[in-house]
N, C-alpha and C positions, 0 to 999 in steps of 0.2 A: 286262499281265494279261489273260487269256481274260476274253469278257464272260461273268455269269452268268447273265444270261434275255435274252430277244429283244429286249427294250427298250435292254438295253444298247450288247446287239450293234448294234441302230441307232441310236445314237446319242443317245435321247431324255431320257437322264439328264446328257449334256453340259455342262450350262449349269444355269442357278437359274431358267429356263424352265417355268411351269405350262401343260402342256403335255397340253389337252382333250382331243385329237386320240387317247390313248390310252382304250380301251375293256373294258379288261383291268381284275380287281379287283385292290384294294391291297394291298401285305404287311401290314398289321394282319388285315384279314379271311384271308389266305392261310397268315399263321401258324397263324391256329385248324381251319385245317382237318387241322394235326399230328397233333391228339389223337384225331379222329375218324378219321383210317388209322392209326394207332397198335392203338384199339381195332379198326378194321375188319380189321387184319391178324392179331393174335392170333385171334380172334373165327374167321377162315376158316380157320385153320389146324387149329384145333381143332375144328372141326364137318366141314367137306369131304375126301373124299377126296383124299390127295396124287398116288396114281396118278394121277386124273382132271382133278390143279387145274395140276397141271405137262407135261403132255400137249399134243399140239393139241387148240385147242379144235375142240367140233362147230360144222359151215359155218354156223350160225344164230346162234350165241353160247351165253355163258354158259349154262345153263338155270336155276341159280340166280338170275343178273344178270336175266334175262327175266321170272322170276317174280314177284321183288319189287321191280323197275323195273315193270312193271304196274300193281301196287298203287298204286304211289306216284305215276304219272302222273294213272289215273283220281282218284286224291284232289287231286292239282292241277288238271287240267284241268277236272274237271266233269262229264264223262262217260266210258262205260269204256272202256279199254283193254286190249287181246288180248293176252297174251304169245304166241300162235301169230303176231303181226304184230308182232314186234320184231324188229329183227336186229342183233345189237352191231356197232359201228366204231370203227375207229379218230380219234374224232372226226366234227362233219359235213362239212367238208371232206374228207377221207377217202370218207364216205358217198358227196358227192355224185360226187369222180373215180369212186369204184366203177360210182356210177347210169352213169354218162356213158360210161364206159369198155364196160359189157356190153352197155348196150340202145342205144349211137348208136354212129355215125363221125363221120370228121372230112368237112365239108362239110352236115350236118345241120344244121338250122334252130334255135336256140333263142331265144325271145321272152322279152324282159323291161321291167319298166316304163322308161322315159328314166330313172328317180330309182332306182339302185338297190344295194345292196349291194358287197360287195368279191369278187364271183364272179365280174367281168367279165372277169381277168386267164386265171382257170380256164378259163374257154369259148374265148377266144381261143388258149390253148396247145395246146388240145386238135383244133384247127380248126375250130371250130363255125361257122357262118352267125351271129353275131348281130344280133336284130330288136327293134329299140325300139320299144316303142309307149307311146304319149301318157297320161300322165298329169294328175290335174286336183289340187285340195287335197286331195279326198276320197283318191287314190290310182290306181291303175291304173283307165283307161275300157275299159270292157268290151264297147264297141261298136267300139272300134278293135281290140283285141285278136280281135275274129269276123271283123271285114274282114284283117285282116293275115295271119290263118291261112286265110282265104278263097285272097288272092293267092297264097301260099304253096304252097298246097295243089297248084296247078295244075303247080309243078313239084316235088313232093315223088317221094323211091324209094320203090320198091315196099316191102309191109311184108315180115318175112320172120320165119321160125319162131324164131330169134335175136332177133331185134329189130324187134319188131311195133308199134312206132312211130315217126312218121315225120319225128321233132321233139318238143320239149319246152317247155313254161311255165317260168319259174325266178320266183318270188316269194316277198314275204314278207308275208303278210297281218296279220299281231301285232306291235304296236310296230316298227314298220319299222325298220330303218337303211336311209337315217341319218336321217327324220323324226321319227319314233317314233309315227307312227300307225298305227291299225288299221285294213281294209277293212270294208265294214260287213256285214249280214245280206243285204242285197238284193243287194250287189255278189257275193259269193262264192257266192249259189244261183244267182246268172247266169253267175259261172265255169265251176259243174261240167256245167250244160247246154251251154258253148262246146266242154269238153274234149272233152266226150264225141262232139257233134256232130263233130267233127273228128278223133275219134280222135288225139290225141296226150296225151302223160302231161303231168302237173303236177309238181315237183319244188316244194316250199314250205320254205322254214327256219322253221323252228318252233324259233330258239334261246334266243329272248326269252319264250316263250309264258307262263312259269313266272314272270316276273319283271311282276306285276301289281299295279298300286295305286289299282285302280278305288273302292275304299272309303276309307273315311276313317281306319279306322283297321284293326291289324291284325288277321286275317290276309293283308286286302286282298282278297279272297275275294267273286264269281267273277271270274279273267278270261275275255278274250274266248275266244269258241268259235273251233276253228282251220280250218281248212281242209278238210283231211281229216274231221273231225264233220259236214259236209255232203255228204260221196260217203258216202251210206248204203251203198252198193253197196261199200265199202270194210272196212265193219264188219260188214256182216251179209252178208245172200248173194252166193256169187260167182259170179252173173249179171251180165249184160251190164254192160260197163264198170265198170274198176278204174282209175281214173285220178288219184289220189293219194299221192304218196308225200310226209311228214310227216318232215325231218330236227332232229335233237337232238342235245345235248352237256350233258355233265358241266363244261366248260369256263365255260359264262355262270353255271352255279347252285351251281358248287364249286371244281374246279381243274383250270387248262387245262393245267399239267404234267401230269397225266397221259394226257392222249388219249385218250378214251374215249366216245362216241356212241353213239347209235342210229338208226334212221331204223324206224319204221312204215310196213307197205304193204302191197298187197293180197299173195294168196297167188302172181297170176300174175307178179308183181315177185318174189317171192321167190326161188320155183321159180328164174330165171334168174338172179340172183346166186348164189342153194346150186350151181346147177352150171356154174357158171363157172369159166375156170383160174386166177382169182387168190385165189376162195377153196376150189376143192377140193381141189389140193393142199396148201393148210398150214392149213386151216382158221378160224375167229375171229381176228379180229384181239385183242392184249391179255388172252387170254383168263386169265393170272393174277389180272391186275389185277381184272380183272372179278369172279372171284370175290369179291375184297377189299372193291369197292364194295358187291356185293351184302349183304354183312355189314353197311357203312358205313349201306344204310339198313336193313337188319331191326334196327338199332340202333337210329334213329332220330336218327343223327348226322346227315345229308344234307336231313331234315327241320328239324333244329335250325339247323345253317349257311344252309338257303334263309331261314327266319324273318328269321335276323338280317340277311342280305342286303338281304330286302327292306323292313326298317325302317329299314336305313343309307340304302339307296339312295333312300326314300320323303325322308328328312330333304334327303338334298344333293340332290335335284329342288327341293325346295320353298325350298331357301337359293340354288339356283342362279337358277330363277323370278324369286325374288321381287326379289333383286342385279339382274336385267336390265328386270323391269318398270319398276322404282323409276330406274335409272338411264341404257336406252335412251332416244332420242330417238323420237318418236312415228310417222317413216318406217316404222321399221324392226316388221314383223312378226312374232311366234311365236306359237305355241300351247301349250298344257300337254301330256303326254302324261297316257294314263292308266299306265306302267308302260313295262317296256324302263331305257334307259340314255343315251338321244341327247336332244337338246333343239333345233331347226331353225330359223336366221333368215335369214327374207330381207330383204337390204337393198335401198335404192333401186337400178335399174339403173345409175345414172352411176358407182357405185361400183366401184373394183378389187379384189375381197376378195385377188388375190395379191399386191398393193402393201400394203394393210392387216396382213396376216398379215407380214410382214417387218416391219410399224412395229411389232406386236404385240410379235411376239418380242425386236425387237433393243431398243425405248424402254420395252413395259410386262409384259416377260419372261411373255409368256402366248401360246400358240399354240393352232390349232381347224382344222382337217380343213375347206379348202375346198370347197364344193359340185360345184363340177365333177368334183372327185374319184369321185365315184357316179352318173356321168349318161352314158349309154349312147349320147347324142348330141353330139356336137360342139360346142361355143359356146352349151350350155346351165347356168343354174344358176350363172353367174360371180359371182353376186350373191348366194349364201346362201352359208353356215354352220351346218357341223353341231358342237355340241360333245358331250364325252363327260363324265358324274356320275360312271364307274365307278371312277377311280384316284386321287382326292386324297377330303380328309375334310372337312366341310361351310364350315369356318373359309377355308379355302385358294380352296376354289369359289368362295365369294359373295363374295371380296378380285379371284380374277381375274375373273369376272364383271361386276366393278363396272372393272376397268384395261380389260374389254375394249371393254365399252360407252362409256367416256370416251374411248379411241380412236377408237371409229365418231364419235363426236360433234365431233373432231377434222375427220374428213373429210366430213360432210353439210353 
């Protein structure tokens, strides 16, 4: 039997395996998002032009999608957003091959924290130069980050009318994966004076940004300010230096079957993806879909579904927490996040976390995304674990929470 989602396809539904290591939401939350393209697709059909909705779309996206994706970021984030700085994608993924694909080559520099994300695989296929730089608990040092674009620098290509940067940042300053922390206020005004000092762009995933539990209760209201809210030069005049570009999905705050992102960015980023050849000829990626979404929230379905995401999510954080505080051994380190999806332990070094993760799985049927898995460096981070809140429901979490820490306590 063909698998029917990704998960299947690899294999992670195999066994009676609680298996953290997934990041994806659950089919209880994924069914309720039926009702809401249900209504969102009657809802655009009936309001939007057909000529215009089954066409290609224009190079920039929906204009609908743009308009009230807008709305409804400045009401999450806190401060406003441009629909002249949106550009719909095919997901961030997507986005970011796009960024990668128009404004570098292969042999260009991209820098990113030792601790970071699942894009390391992207950069490599694409040939980038990848550069790690050092990370501390707080997050990316930013004084390694100026010397390393310093040495860089010295053999960096010339810039050129296509592609007027000579290397890129890849970060994620909000709830990270896979720690789940945030960069602070001092770190990220110290970012944009590095970018800019060296003229190259910032690329930031901003796919978490939405999923905040900094309050106590909900709406969880505000989170952290993002990246991009600090290159004023990105939001207001488009004087000297545009060095932010802000990636997003519909994926972490609703449904990742459908593929649908955006990325925010200045106008001189824009410019050079609208006239690029992989969107002048066919134009927006999704651009049906899109219109659909856009209904989905002039509805205020996609407002309703984030609510309740992030009420579910808030609860299995705090049953996951509170199962490892109660039950790790006092070696072993984490912290809370304030929002995001990941939860991050470091063990003692003497430990094997890839010996462990096989007693896990085979003796206390629970599995977690070893750390090395996201470290940009060699022989780093053998000793943490990151697990994921997003695909089991609170009861399930805090039972493997509790087999996994009785395992660590096995081998300390």
């Amino acid at each position: 039997m063909a698998a029917g989602t990704l998960f299947q396809d690899l294999g992670c539904y195999g066994s009676d395996v609680v298996d953290l290591s997934i990041s994806s939401q659950d089919f209880v939350f994924l069914h309720g998002c039926k009702d809401g393209m249900e209504l969102g697709t009657m809802h655009c059909l009936a309001t939007q032009d057909p000529g215009n909705l089954f066409q290609y779309g224009p190079r920039q996206g929906n204009f609908e999608l743009c308009q009230t994706l807008a709305n409804f970021l400045t009401e999450e984030y806190g401060h406003q957003v441009s629909s002249e700085h949106l550009f719909i994608t095919g997901g961030s993924s997507q986005g970011l091959v796009l960024l990668c694909n128009v404004l570098f080559q292969s042999g260009d520099p991209v820098f990113v924290a030792d601790l970071t994300g699942c894009s390391l695989d992207i950069f490599s296929d694409l040939g980038f130069k990848v550069v790690s730089v050092p990370s501390d608990e707080n997050g990316l040092i930013v004084e390694e980050l100026d010397k390393l674009l310093k040495v860089h620098s010295y053999r960096k290509r010339p810039a050129t009318e296509k592609r007027p940067f000579w290397g890129f940042v890849y970060l994620m300053t909000i709830f990270k994966n896979p720690t789940g922390h945030s960069l602070s206020e001092e770190r990220c005004n110290a970012l944009i004076n590095i970018f800019k000092k060296h003229k190259v762009l910032c690329v930031c995933d901003d796919t978490l940004a939405c999923l905040s539990y900094a309050k106590s209760n909900p709406p969880f209201k505000p989170a952290p300010k993002r990246l991009f809210g600090y290159d004023t030069s990105s939001t207001g005049s488009e004087e000297c230096g545009n060095v932010v570009v802000s990636l997003g999905s519909f994926s972490t705050i609703f449904s990742p079957g459908l593929r649908i992102g955006w990325l925010e960015a200045p106008q001189n980023v824009l410019g050079h993806l609208k006239n690029s050849s992989f969107v002048r000829h066919v134009g927006s990626s999704q651009h049906y879909l899109s219109g659909v979404m856009s209904s989905v929230i002039e509805l205020g379905e996609l407002t309703k579904r984030l609510s309740f995401l992030k009420i579910t999510y808030h609860g299995r954080l705090n049953a996951v927490f509170d199962a490892l505080v109660q039950h790790l051994p006092k070696e072993v380190k984490l912290s809370k996040p304030q929002g995001g999806v990941f939860v991050w332990l470091t063990l003692p070094e003497k430990l094997n976390v890839n010996e462990l993760l096989k007693v896990c799985r085979e003796k206390y049927n629970v599995g977690f995304s070893p750390g090395s898995e996201f470290s940009s460096t060699p022989n780093k981070f053998n000793n943490c674990i990151r697990l994921s809140i997003a695909h089991y429901n609170e009861k399930i979490l805090s039972s493997a929470a509790e087999r996994l820490a009785t395992a660590i306590m096995e081998r300390i």
